[in-house]
Backbone as JSON Lines, residues from 0, in Angstrom:
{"i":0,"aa":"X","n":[0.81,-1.19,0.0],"ca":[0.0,0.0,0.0],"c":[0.86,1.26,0.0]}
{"i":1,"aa":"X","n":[2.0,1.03,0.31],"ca":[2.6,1.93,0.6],"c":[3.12,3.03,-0.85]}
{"i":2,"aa":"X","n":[3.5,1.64,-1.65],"ca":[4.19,1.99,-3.09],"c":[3.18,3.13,-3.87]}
{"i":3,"aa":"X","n":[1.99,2.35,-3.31],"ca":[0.63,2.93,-4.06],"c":[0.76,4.56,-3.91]}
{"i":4,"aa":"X","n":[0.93,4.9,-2.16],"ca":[0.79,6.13,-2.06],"c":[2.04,6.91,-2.72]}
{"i":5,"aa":"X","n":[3.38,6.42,-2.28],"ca":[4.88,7.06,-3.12],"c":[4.52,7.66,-4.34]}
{"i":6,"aa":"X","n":[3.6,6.32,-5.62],"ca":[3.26,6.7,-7.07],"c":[2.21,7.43,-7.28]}
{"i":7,"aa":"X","n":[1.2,7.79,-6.12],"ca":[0.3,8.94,-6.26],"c":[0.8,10.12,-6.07]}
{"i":8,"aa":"X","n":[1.9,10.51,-5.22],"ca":[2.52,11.68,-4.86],"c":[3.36,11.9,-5.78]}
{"i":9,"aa":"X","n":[4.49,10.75,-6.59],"ca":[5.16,11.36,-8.03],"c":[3.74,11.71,-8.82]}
{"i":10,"aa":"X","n":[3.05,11.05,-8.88],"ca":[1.96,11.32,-10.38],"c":[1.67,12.84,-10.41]}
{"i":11,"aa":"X","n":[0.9,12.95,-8.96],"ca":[0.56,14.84,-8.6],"c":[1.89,15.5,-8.59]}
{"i":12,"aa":"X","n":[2.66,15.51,-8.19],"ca":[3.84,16.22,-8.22],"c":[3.93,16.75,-9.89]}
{"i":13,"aa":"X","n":[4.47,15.26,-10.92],"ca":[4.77,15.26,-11.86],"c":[3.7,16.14,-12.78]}
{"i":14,"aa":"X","n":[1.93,15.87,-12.54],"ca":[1.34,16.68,-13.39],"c":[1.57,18.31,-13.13]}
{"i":15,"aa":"X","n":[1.9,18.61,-11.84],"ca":[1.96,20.02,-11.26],"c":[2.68,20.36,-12.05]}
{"i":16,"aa":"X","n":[3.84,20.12,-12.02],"ca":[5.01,20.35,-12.42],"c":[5.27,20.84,-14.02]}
{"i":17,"aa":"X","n":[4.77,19.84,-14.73],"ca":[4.54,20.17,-16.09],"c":[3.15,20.82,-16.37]}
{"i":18,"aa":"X","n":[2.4,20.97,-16.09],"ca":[1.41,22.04,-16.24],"c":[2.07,23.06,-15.81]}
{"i":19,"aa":"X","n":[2.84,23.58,-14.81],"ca":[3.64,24.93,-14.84],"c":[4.21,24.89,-15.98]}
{"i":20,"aa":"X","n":[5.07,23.86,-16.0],"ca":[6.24,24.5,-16.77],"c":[5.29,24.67,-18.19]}
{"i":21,"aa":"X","n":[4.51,23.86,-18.96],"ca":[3.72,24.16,-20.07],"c":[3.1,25.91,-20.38]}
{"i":22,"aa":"X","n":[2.87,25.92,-19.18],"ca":[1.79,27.36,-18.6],"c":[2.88,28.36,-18.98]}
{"i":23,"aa":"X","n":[4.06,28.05,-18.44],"ca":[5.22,29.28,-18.44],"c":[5.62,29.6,-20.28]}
{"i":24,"aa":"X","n":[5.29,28.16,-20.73],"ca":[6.12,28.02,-22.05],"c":[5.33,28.93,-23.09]}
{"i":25,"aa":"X","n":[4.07,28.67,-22.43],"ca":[2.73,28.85,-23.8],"c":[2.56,30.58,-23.27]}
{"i":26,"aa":"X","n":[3.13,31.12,-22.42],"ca":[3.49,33.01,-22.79],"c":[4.12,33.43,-23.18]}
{"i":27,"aa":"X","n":[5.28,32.44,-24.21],"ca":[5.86,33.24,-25.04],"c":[5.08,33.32,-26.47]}
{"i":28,"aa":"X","n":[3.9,32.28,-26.59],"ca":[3.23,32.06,-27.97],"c":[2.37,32.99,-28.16]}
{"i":29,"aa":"X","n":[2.43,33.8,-28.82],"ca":[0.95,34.46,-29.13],"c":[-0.42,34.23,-29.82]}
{"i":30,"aa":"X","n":[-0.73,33.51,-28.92],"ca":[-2.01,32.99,-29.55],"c":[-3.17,33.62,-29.59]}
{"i":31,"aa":"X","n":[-3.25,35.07,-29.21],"ca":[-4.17,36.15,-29.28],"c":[-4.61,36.66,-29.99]}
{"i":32,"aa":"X","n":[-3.86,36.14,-31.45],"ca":[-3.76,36.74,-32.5],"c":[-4.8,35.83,-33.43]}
{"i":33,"aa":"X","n":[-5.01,34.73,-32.97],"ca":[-5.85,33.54,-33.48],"c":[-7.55,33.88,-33.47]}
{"i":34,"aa":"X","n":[-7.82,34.76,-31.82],"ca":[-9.26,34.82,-31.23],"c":[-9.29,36.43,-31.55]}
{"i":35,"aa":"X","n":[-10.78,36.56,-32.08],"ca":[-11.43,37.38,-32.46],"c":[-11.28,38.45,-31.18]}
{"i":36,"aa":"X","n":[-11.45,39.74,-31.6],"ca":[-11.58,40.83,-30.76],"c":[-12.63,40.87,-29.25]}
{"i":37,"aa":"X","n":[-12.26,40.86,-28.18],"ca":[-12.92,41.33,-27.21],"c":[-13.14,39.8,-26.77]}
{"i":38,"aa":"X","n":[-12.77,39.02,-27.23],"ca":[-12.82,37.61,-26.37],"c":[-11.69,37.17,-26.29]}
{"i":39,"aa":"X","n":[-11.93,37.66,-24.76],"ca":[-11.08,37.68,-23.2],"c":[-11.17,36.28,-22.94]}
{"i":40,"aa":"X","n":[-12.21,36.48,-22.01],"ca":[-12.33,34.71,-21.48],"c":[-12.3,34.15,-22.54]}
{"i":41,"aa":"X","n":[-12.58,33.17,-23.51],"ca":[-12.47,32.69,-24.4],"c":[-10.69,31.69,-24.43]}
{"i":42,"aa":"X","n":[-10.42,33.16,-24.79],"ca":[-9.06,33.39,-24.79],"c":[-8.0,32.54,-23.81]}
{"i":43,"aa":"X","n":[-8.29,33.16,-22.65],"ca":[-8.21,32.61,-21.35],"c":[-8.44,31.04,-21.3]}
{"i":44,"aa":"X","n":[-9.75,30.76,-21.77],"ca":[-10.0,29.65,-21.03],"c":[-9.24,28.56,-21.59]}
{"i":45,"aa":"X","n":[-9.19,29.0,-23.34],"ca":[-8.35,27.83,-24.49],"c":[-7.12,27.95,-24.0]}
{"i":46,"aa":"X","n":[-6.12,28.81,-23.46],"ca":[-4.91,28.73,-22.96],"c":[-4.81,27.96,-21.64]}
{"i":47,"aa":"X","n":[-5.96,27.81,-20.72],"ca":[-6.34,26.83,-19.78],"c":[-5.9,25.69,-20.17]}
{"i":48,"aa":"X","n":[-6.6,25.08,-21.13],"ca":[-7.28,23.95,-21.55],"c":[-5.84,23.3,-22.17]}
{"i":49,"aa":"X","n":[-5.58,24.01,-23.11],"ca":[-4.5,23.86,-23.87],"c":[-3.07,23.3,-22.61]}
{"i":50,"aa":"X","n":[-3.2,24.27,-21.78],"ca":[-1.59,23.96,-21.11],"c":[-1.82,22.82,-20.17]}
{"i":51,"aa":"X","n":[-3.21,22.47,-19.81],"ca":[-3.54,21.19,-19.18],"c":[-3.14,19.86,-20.02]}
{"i":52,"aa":"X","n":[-4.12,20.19,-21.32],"ca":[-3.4,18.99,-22.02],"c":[-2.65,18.56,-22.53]}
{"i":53,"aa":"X","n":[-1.38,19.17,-22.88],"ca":[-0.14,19.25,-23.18],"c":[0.58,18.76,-21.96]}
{"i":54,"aa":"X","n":[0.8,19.7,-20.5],"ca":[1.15,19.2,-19.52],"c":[0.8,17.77,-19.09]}
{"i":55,"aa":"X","n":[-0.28,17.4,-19.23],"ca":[-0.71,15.87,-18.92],"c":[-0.05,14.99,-19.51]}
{"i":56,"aa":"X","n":[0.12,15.4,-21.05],"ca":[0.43,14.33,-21.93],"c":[1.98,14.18,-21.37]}
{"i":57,"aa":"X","n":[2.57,15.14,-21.14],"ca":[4.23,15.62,-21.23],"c":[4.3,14.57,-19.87]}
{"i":58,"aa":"X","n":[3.38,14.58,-18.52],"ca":[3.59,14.33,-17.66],"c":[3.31,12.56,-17.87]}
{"i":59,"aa":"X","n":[2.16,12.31,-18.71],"ca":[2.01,10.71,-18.36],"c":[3.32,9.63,-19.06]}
{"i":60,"aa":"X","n":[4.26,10.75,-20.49],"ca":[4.86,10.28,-21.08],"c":[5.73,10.37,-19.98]}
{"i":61,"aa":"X","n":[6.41,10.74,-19.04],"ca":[7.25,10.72,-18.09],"c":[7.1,9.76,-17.33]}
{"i":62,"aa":"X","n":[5.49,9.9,-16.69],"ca":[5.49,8.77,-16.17],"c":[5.57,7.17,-16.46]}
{"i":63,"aa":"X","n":[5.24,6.96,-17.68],"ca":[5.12,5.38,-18.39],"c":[6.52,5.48,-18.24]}
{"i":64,"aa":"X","n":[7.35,6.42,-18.89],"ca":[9.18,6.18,-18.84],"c":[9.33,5.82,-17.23]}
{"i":65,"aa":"X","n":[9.18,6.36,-16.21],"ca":[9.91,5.92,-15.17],"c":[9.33,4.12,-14.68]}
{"i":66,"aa":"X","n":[7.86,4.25,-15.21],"ca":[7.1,3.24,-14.84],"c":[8.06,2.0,-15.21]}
{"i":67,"aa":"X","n":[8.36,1.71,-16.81],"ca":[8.7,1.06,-17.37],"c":[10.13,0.81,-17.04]}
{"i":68,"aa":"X","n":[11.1,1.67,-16.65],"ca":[12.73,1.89,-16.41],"c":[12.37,1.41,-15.26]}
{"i":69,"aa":"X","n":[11.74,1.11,-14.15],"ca":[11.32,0.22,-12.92],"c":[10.89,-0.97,-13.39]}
{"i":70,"aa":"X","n":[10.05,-1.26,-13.72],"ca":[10.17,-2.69,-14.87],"c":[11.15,-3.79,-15.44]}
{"i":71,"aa":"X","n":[12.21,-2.92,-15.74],"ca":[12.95,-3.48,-16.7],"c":[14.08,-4.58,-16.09]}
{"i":72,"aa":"X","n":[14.1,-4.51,-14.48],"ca":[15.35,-5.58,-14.37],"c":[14.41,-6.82,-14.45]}
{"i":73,"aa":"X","n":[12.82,-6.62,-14.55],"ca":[12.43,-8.15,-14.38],"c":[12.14,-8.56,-15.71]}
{"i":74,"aa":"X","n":[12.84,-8.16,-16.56],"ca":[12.93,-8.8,-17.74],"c":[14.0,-10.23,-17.75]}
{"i":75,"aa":"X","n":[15.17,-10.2,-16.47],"ca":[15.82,-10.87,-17.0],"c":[15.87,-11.7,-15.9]}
């Protein structure tokens, strides 16, 4: 039970982590230039959305890598 909790605390850690860093990355893009005039939220919310799912993906591909690199001595 224990392992269980260790790999829930990398998992949250790991999504935090890359959703920042995604969040930090996606203000240098100007994507303002895409959404029509005077939509704010809009705006807002797709840059939400966007740095969530990017960060997730960035984060689960991290995680299957460590998952799997733990795995691997019982191959042999």
């Amino acid at each position: 039970m224990e392992t269980f909790g260790q790999e829930a605390l990398i998992s949250l850690l790991s999504h935090v982590f890359f959703i920042t860093v995604t969040w930090w990355t996606l203000q240098a893009v100007r994507l303002e230039v895409i959404f029509k005039p005077n939509r704010i939220v809009q705006a807002r919310v797709f840059y939400i959305l966007i740095t969530i799912a990017i960060g997730s993906l960035v984060s689960n591909f991290f995680l299957d890598y460590l998952r799997w690199s733990r795995q691997l001595p019982f191959l042999l």
